[in-house]
Structure formats: structure tokens, C-alpha cells
C-alpha positions as semicolon CSV with decimal commas, in nm:
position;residue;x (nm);y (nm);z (nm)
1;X;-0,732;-1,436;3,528
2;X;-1,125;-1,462;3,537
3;X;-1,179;-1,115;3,438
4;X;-0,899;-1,174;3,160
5;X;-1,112;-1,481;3,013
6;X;-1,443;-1,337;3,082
7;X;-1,358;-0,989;2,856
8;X;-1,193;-1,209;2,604
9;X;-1,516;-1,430;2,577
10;X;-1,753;-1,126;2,585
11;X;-1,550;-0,936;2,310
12;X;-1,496;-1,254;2,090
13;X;-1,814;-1,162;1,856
14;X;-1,660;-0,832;1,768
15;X;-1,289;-0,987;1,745
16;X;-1,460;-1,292;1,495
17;X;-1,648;-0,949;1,287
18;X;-1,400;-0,749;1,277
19;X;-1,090;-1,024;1,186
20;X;-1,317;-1,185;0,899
21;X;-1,394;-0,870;0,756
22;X;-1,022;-0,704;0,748
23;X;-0,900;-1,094;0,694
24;X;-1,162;-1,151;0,381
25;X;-1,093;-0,794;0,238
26;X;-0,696;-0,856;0,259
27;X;-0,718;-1,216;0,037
28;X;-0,944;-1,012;-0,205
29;X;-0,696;-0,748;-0,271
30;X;-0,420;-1,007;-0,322
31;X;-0,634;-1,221;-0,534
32;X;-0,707;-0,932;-0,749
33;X;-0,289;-0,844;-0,768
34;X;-0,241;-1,047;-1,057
35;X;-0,534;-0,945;-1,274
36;X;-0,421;-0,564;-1,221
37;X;-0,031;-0,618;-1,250
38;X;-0,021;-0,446;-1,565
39;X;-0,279;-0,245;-1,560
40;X;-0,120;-0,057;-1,255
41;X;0,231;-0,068;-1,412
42;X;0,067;0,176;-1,705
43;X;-0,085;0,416;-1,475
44;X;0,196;0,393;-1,197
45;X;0,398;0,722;-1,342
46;X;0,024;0,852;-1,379
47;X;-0,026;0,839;-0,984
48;X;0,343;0,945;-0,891
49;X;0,303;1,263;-1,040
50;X;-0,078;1,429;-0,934
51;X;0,146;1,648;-0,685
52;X;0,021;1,666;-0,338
53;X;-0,270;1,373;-0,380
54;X;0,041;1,171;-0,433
55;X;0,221;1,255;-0,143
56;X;-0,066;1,299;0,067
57;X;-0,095;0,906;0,044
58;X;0,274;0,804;-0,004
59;X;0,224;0,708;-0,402
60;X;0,474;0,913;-0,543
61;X;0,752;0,673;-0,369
62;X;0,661;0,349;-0,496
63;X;0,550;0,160;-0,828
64;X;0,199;-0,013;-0,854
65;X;0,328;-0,265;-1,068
66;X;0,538;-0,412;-0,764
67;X;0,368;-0,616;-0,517
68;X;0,473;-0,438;-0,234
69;X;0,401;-0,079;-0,358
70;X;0,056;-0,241;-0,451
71;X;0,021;-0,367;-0,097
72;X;0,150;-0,104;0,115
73;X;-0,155;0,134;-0,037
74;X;-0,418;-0,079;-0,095
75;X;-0,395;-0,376;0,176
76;X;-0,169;-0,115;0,417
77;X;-0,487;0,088;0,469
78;X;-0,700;-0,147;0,501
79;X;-0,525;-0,304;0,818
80;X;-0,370;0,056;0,903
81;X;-0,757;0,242;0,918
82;X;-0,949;-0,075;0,987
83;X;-0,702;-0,219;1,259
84;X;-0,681;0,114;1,450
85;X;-1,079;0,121;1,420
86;X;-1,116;-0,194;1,618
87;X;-0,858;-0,138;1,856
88;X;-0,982;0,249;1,921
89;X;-1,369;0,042;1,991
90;X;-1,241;-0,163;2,248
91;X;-1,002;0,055;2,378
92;X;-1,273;0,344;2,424
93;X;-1,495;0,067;2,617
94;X;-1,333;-0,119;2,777
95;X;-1,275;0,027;3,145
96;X;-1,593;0,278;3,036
97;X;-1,851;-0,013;3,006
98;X;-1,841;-0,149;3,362
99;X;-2,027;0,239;3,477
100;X;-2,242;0,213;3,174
101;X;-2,340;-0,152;3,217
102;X;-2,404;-0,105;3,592
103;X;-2,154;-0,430;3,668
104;X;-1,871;-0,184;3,839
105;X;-2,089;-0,233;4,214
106;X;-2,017;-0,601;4,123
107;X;-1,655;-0,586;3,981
108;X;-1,545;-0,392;4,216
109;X;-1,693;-0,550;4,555
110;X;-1,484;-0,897;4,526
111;X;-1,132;-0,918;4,654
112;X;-0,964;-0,787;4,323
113;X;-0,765;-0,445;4,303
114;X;-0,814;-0,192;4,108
115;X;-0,464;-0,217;3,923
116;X;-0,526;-0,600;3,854
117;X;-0,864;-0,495;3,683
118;X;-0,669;-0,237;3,450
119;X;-0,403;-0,497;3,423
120;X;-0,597;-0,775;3,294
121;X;-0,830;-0,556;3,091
122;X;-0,564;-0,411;2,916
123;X;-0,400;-0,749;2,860
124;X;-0,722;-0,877;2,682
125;X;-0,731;-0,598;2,502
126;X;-0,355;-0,660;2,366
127;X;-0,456;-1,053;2,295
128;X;-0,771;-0,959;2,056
129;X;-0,532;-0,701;1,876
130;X;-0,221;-0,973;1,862
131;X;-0,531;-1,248;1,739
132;X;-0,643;-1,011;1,469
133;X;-0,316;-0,994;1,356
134;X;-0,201;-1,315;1,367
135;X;-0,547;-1,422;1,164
136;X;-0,455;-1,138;0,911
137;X;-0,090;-1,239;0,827
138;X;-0,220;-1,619;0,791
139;X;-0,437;-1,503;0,493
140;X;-0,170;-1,276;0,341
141;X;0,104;-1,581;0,355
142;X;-0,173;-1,817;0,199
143;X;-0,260;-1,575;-0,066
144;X;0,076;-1,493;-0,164
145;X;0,155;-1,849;-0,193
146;X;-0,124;-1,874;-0,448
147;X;-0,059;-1,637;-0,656
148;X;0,278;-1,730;-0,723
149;X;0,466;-1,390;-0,591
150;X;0,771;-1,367;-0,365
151;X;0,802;-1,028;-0,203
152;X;1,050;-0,899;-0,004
153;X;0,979;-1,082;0,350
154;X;1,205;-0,836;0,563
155;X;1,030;-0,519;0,450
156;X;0,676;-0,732;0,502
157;X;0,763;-0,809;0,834
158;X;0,824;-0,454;0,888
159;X;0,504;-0,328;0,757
160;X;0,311;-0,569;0,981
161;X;0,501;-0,500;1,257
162;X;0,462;-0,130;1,243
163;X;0,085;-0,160;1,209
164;X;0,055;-0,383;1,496
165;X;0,251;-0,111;1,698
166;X;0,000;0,128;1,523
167;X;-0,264;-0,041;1,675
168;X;-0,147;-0,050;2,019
169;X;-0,078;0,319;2,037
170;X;-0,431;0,373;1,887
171;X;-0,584;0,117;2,170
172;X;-0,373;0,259;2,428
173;X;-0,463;0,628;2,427
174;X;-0,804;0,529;2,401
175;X;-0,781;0,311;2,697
176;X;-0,662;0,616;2,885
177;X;-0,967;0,831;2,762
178;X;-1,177;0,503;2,899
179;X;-1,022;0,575;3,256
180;X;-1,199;0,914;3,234
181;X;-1,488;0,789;3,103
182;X;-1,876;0,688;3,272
183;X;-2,031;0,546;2,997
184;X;-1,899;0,412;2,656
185;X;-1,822;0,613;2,389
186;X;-1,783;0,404;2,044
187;X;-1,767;0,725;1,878
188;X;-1,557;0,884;2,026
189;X;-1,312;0,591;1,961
190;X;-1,336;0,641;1,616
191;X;-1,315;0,958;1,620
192;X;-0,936;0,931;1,761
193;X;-0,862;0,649;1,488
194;X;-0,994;0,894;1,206
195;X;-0,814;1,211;1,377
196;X;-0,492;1,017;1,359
197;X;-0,481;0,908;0,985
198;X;-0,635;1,243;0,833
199;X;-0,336;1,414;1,065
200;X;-0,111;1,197;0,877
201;X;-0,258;1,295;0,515
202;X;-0,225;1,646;0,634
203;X;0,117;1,597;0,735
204;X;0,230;1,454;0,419
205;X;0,055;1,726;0,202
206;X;0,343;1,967;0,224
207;X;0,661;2,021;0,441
208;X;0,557;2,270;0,669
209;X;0,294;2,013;0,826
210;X;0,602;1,756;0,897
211;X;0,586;1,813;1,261
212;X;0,250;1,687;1,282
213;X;0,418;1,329;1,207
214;X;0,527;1,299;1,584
215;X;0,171;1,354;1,693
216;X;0,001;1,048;1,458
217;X;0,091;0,716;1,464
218;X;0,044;0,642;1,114
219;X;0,357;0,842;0,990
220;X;0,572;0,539;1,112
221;X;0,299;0,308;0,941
222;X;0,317;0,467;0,645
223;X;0,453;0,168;0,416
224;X;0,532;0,370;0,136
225;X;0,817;0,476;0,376
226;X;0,926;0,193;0,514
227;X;0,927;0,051;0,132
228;X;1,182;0,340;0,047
229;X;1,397;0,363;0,335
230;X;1,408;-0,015;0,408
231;X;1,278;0,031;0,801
232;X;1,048;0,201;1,050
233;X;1,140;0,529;1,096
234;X;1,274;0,542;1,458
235;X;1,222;0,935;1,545
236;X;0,824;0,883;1,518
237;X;0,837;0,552;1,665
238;X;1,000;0,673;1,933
239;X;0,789;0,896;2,008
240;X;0,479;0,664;1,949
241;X;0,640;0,407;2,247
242;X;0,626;0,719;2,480
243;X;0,265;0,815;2,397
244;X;0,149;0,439;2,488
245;X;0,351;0,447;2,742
246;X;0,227;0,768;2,874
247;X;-0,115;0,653;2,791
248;X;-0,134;0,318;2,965
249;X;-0,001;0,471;3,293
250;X;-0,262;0,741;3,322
251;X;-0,476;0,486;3,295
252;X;-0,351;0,306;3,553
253;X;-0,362;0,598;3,803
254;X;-0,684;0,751;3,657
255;X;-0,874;0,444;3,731
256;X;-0,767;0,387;4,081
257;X;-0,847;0,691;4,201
258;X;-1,185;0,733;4,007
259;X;-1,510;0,807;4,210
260;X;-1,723;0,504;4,043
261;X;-2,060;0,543;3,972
């Protein structure tokens, strides 16, 4: 439990950065709802029908003028690209950082295994994710309740739930690549979060690219879908479980048999 509480307290500055930022940005956007209600009723049909830029982000299957289709695109990506951005940064570092840092000779000469260091990492990794969450749909609730809508709370629920799955995938696969890893690599984190929503746009640009669905994580995020089919679709979340399944296992047997620097 000390190494749980000591990466919690020496990621805290990037959880507070990170959850006021996506937090702030997600009350603005609601805030703003109201003042654009009718606006984006007018030039809903507009956006439906520009062909594949529609599709490629999911706005030819709702209506602007709803709060939810609003939402799902504007506040969706916010938590969908920014969320899988912080949780691809501390995946990416956090077994990575002990080589770079020069604190592995440390870590790794008291009477802790190898699996409980993985273990607890991992588990502070999931409680910063879960925190940034929580802090996220506290501000949504609140600024819902002020300006006076009443949206559909099951199909909410889902979208937050499906991008705090998202997020784990993204942190998990990440976290493997971390096991492999000598020295951080904050780019290269990002690079997997970016990878995985442009796949998505790519996959949604025409019907031949639909396989490439089961490879990103953000085709069961996508909350113009869960809008119009009332749920998560289960065939790519399916296969997302698997990959961070997959993912945090390797890690697991990556890092115990690593040569550490």
C-alpha cells in the first residue's frame, strides 16, 4: 500500500491539471447549451447532411437542438480525446519512470515483489482515472441542474460509462508498452490516444473501413451510437475487455522478467 499512496501523491498535480481543465471545459459547454439551443436546431439538418464529415463524427444520427446530441459531440470529445490523453500519460510512465528516474535500484531492493509493484501501480493508475471521472460527472449533474434541462439519465449513464471503459483500455495498453519501456515516453502515449480516435474517424468515413472499429476503442464510445441504438455496442466492447485484458497481463509478465537498468 505505500507504493499505492506514494504514486497517487506524486501524480496528484497532473490528476488536479488535468480534472480542472476537462472539468472547467465540460460546465462551459453546458453553460453555453442554452444560448445555442436554437441556433443549432437551424443548422442541425445542415450538419446531418455534409456526407462523410457527418459520419466521420457521428452527426448525421442525432439533432443539435437536443441536449444529448449536443453533448455527445461537443462534451463527448472532450472527455473521450482528453480522458484517453491523461490516462495514455500515466499509463506510458508509469512502470517506465522508475529506469528513467534511477529509483528502480531502490524500488526494487526492499522486500516487495515484482507483481505487487505492477499491482499497486496499476491500481493507482485506475483510482486517478475513476477520480477524474467522478470530478467530471459532479460538474455535468450541477450544470444540468442549472440550466433547467432533464436529459435522458439511462443513455447518460451509458455515455459516461463507456468513456470511462474507454479510458481504461487506453491506460491499459499503454501500461503494457510501459513494461517494455527504459525511460518515459509521454509521446508516445499520446501518440496511442491520437492513433485510436483518428482510427475511429477513419472507420466511420465509409463501410469498407468498419472493421477497423474492433481495433479502436472509441467506436463503442462513440455517443452518437449509443444515442441511436439506446446502449453500448457489445461486439466492440467485447473486444475492448479482451485488449485490456490482454494488455494488463503482458504487463504483468513483461515486468517480472525485465532485465532492469
Amino acid at each position: 500500500m505505500t507504493l499505492l499512496k506514494h504514486e497517487l501523491s506524486e501524480g496528484k498535480q497532473m490528476l488536479f491539471i488535468w480534472t480542472a481543465i476537462i472539468a472547467g471545459m465540460f460546465g462551459v459547454c453546458i453553460f453555453v447549451y442554452p444560448e445555442m439551443k436554437t441556433q443549432m436546431e437551424d443548422i442541425s439538418g445542415m450538419f446531418s447532411n455534409l456526407g462523410s464529415f457527418s459520419a466521420a463524427f457521428g452527426m448525421d444520427k442525432i439533432n443539435f437542438g437536443e441536449f444529448l446530441g449536443f453533448f455527445s459531440v461537443e462534451c463527448g470529445n472532450i472527455l473521450g480525446l482528453g480522458g484517453s490523453f491523461f490516462a495514455a500519460l500515466i499509463g506510458i510512465s508509469s512502470l517506465a519512470k522508475e529506469e528513467k528516474e534511477q529509483t528502480a535500484e531502490f524500488l526494487l531492493t526492499h522486500p516487495i515483489k515484482r507483481s505487487s509493484i505492477v499491482l499497486q501501480k496499476f491500481c493507482a493508475l485506475l483510482l486517478q482515472i475513476f477520480s477524474l471521472n467522478i470530478v467530471v460527472i459532479l460538474v455535468t449533474l450541477l450544470s444540468i441542474s442549472a440550466i433547467g434541462e432533464t436529459p435522458d439519465a439511462k443513455t447518460l449513464s451509458l455515455m459516461f460509462l463507456a468513456y470511462f471503459i474507454l479510458q481504461i483500455e487506453t491506460a491499459s495498453v499503454c501500461f503494457c508498452c510501459s513494461s517494455f519501456l527504459n525511460r518515459k515516453g509521454p509521446g508516445g502515449g499520446l501518440g496511442v490516444a491520437a492513433l485510436f480516435y483518428f482510427i475511429n474517424i477513419l472507420s466511420n468515413l465509409t463501410e469498407k473501413m468498419n472493421f477497423l472499429k474492433f481495433i479502436t476503442p472509441f467506436s463503442y464510445a462513440e455517443g452518437s451510437d449509443i444515442i441511436s441504438e439506446g446502449g453500448i455496442n457489445f461486439s466492440y466492447l467485447s473486444v475492448g475487455l479482451i485488449v485490456t485484458a490482454l494488455s494488463i497481463t503482458t504487463a504483468f509478465y513483461q515486468y517480472q522478467k525485465k532485465d532492469i537498468a
